[in-house]
matplotlib code that plots the C-alpha trace (Angstrom):
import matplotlib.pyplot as plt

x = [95.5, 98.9, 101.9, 104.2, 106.9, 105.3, 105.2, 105.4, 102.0, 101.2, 102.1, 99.0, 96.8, 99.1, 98.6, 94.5, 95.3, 97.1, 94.5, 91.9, 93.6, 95.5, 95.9, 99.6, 99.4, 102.3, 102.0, 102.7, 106.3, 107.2, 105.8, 108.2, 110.8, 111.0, 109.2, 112.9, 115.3, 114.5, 112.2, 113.2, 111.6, 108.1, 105.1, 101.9, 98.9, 96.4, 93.0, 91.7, 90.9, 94.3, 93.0, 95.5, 94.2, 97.6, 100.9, 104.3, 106.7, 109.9, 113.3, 117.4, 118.2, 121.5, 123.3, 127.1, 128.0, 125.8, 125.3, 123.2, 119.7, 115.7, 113.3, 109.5, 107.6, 104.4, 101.9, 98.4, 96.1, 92.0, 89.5, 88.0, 91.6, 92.6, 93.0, 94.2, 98.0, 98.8, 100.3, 102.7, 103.5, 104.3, 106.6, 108.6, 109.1, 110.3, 112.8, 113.8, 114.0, 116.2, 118.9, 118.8, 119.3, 121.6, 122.9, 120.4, 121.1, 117.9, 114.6, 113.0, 110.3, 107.5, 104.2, 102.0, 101.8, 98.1, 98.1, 97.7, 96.9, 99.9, 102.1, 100.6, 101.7, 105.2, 105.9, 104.4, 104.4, 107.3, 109.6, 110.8, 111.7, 111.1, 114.1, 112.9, 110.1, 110.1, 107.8, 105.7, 106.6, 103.2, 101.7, 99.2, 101.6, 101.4, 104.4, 105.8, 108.0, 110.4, 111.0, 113.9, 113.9, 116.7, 117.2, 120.2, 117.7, 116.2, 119.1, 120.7, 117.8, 117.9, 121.4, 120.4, 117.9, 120.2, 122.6, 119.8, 118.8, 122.6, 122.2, 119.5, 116.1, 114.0, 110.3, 108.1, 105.4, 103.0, 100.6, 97.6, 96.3, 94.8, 95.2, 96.8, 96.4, 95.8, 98.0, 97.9, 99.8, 97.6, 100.1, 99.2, 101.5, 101.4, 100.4, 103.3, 105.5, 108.7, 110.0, 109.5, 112.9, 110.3, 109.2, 110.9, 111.1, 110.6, 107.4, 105.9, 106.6, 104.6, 101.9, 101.2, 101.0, 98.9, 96.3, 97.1, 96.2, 93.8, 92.3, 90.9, 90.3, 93.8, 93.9, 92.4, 95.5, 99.6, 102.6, 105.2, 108.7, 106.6, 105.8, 108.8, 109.2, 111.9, 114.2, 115.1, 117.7, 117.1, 121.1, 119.9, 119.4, 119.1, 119.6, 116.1, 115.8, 112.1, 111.2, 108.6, 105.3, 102.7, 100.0, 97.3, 93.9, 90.6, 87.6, 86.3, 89.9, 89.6, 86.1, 86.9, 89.9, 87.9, 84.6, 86.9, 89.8, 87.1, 88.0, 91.5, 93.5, 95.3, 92.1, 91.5, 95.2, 97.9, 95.6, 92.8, 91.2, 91.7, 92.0, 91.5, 94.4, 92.6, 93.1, 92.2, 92.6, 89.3, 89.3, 90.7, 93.7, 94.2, 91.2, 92.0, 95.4, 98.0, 95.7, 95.9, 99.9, 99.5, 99.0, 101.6, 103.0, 105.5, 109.0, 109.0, 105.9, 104.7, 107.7, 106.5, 103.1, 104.1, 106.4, 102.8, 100.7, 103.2, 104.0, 100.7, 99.9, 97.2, 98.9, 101.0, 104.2, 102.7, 99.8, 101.9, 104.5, 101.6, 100.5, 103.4, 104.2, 100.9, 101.6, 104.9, 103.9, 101.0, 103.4]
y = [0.7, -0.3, -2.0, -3.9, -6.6, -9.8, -11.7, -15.5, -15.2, -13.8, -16.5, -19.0, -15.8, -15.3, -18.6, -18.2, -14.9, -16.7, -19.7, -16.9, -14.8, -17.2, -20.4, -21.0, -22.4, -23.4, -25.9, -24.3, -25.2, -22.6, -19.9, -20.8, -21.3, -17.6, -16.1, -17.6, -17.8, -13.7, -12.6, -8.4, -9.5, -10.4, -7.5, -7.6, -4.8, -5.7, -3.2, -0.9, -3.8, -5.7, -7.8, -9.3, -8.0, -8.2, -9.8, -10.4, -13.4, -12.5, -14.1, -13.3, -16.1, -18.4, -18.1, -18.0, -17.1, -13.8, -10.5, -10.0, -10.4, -10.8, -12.7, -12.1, -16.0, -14.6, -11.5, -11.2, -9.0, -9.0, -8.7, -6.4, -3.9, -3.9, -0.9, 1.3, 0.8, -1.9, -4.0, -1.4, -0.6, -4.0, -4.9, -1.6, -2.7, -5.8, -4.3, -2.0, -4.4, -6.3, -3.3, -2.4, -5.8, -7.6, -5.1, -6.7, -5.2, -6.7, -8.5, -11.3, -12.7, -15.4, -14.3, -16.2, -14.5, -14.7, -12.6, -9.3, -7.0, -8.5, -7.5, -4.2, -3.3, -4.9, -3.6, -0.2, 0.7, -1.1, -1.1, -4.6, -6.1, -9.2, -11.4, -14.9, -17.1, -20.0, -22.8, -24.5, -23.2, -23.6, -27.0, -26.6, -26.2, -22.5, -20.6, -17.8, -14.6, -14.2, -10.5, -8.6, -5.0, -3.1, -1.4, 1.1, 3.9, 2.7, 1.9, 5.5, 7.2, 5.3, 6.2, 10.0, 10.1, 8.2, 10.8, 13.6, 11.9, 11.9, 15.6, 16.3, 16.7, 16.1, 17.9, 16.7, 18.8, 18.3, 20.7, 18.9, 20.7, 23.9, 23.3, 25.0, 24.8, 27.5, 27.0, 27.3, 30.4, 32.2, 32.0, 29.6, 26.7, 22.9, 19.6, 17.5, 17.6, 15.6, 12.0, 9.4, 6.8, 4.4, 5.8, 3.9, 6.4, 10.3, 9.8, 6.9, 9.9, 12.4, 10.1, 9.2, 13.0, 13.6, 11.3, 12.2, 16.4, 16.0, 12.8, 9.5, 10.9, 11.3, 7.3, 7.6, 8.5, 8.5, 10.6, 9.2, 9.9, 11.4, 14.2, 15.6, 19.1, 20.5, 20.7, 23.7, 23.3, 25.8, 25.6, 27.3, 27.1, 23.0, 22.0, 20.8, 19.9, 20.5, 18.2, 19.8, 17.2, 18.3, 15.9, 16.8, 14.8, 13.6, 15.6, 12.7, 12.1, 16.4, 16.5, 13.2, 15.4, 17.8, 16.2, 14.1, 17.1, 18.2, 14.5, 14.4, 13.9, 17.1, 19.1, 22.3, 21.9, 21.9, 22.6, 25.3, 24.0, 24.1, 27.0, 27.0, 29.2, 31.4, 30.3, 33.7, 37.3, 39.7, 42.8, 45.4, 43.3, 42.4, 40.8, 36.5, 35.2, 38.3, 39.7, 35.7, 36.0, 39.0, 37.0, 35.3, 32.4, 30.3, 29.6, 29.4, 28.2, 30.9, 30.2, 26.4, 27.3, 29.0, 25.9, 23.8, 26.1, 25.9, 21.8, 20.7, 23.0, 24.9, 28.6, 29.4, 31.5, 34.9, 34.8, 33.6, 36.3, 39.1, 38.1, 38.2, 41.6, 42.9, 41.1, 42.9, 46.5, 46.1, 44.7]
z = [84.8, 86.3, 84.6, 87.3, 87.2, 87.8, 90.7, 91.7, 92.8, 89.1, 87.3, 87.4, 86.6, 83.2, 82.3, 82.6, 80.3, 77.8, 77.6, 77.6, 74.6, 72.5, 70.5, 71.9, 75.1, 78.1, 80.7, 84.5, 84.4, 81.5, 83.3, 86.0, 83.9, 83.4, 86.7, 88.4, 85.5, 84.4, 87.2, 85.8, 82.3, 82.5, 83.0, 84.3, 83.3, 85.9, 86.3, 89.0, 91.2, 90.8, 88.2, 85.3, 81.9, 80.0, 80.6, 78.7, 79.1, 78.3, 79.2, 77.4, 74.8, 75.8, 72.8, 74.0, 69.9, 69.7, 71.2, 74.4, 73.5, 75.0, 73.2, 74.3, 74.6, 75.1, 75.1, 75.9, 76.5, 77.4, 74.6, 77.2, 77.7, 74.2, 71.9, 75.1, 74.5, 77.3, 74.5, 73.8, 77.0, 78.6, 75.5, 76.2, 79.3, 78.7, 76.9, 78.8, 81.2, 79.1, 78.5, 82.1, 83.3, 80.7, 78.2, 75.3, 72.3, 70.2, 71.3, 69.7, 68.8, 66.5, 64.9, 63.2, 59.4, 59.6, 62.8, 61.2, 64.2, 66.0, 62.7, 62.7, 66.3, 66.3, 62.6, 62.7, 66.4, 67.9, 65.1, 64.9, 61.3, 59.6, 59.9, 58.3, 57.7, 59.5, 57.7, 59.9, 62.8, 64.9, 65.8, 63.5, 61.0, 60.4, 59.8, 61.7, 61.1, 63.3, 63.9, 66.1, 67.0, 67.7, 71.0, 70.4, 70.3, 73.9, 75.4, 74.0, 75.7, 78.9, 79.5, 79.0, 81.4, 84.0, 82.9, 84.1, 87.1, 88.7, 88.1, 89.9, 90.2, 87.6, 86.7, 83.8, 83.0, 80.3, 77.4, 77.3, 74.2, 74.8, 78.7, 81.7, 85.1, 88.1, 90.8, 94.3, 94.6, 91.7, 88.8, 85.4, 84.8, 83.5, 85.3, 86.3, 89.1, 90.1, 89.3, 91.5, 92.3, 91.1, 88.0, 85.2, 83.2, 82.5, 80.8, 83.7, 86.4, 83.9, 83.7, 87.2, 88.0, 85.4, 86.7, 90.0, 88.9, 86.1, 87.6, 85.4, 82.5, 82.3, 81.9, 78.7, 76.8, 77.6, 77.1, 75.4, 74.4, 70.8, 72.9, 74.8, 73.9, 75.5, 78.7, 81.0, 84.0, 87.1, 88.5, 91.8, 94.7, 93.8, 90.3, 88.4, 85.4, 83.4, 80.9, 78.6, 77.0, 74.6, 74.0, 71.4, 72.8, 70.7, 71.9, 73.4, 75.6, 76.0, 77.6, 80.1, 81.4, 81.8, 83.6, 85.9, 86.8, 89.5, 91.2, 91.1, 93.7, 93.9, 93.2, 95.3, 96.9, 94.7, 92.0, 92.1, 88.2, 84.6, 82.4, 78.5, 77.1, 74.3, 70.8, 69.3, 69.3, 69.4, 67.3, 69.3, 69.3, 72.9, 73.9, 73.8, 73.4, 74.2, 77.5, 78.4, 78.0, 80.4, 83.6, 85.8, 84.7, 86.8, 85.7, 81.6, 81.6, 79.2, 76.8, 77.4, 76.0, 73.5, 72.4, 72.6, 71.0, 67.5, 68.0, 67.9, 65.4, 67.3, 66.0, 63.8, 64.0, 63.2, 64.8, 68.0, 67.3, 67.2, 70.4, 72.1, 70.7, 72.2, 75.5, 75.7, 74.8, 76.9, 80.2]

ax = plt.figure().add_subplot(projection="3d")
ax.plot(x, y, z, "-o")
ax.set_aspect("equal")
plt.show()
């Protein structure tokens, strides 16, 4: 599944989306309305074969009497594609979109108040808030709540990760639960690797890698900023900077990782397979979790899984500490 900026050429397939998906529907010219008034703003998910399966229509509100601000028309997505987080994902792009491009400091937007899963997502997930009820709002004489969300929080995180990338380098790595990786050069560390200039963000750069080293069954979940962990810079002999992830999976998303990781594209060169980091410690004391800590990790990759193995709640302080003890006075 890819999110892009939308195209000209996207525009008519939208439109077949939105008639497909929802009750409010545009005529061509509003779609090209925005496509050349806000051509950043509007996002397309489209499948494996280029296909459109979600889109959002967004453009900034003319209001010379109020602050910067986005309002989203329109967002759609496939019966087929929904529940896999394309939703969020193509609204947080918009906004960011929106901050990047125009300094927005809030998005809009209408819902219908019978709309309940819509609600659910733009009040629970995406934090926007109720602002008013507007009585018959919809041509069918529904009413709507309007809703805004504030984007100090994005736009506060954008400009720290700008801030990193003029620094330097920057290497995202991610836990995926109880999961690390052999190398090519025989030492245990994480999937990840660097950030592209098109990545949009920290987490976009993890995620492609992440498919790219543990293959599709990584595109059954996503990082997001909910994970980060931690940061580590390397000053020399080029400054890098390694962002830290730990993602706790379903069985279900842990065993497609593992049954497609064979297929991935970096299989057998950068990466030599997966390894399941020991959640235990036999009797004697060593066997498990501290003879595991005794091989060679790269960088602070063992301090990183230490970090995981505590945030996602697989061990617990002593039991890590113990281990680590046993490690170090068996070293």
């Amino acid at each position: 599944m890819n999110i892009r900026n939308a195209r000209p050429e996207d525009l008519m397939n939208m439109q077949h989306c939105n008639l497909l998906c929802l009750p409010e529907n545009y005529q061509m010219k509003y779609y090209f309305y925005h496509g050349l008034s806000w051509p950043q703003l509007s996002y397309i998910a489209e499948d494996e074969n280029g296909k459109i399966v979600g889109y959002v229509l967004a453009k900034m509100e003319e209001d010379p009497d109020d602050v910067p601000h986005g309002h989203i028309t329109s967002l759609a997505v496939k019966r087929s594609h929904r529940r896999l987080g394309l939703a969020q994902k193509l609204m947080d792009q918009a906004s960011r979109a929106m901050i990047e491009n125009f300094n927005a400091k809030y998005v809009s937007l209408h819902v219908r108040k019978s709309n309940r899963a819509a609600l659910h997502l733009y009040s629970n997930t995406l934090n926007f808030q109720i602002s008013e009820v507007e009585p018959k709002y919809y041509a069918d004489g529904e009413d709507a709540y309007a809703m805004k969300r504030d984007l100090t929080q994005m736009a506060d995180e954008l400009k720290k990760q700008l801030d990193l990338k003029e620094k330097g380098r920057h290497l995202v790595l991610g836990s995926i639960e109880n999961k690390m990786q052999m190398r090519f050069d025989g030492r245990l560390g994480f999937p990840g690797g660097f950030v592209d200039a098109q990545d949009g963000s920290l987490e976009d750069g993890l995620n492609r890698e992440l498919l790219e080293e543990l293959g599709d069954g990584a595109g059954s979940f996503s990082v997001t900023e909910e994970n980060y962990l931690s940061s580590h810079a390397n000053e020399a002999p080029r400054r890098v900077v390694a962002h830290f992830y730990a993602k706790q999976l379903t069985l279900e998303e842990l065993l497609a990782v593992e049954v497609g990781a064979t297929r991935a594209k970096d299989h057998g060169l950068e990466v030599l397979g997966l390894v399941r980091v020991p959640l235990y410690v036999l009797q004697d004391g060593v066997g498990g979790l501290p003879a595991f800590l005794e091989n060679s990790f790269i960088g602070v990759a063992r301090e990183q899984l230490v970090d995981a193995l505590q945030g996602l709640g697989l061990l617990g302080p002593e039991q890590l500490q113990q281990a680590l003890a046993m490690a170090q006075t068996r070293h």
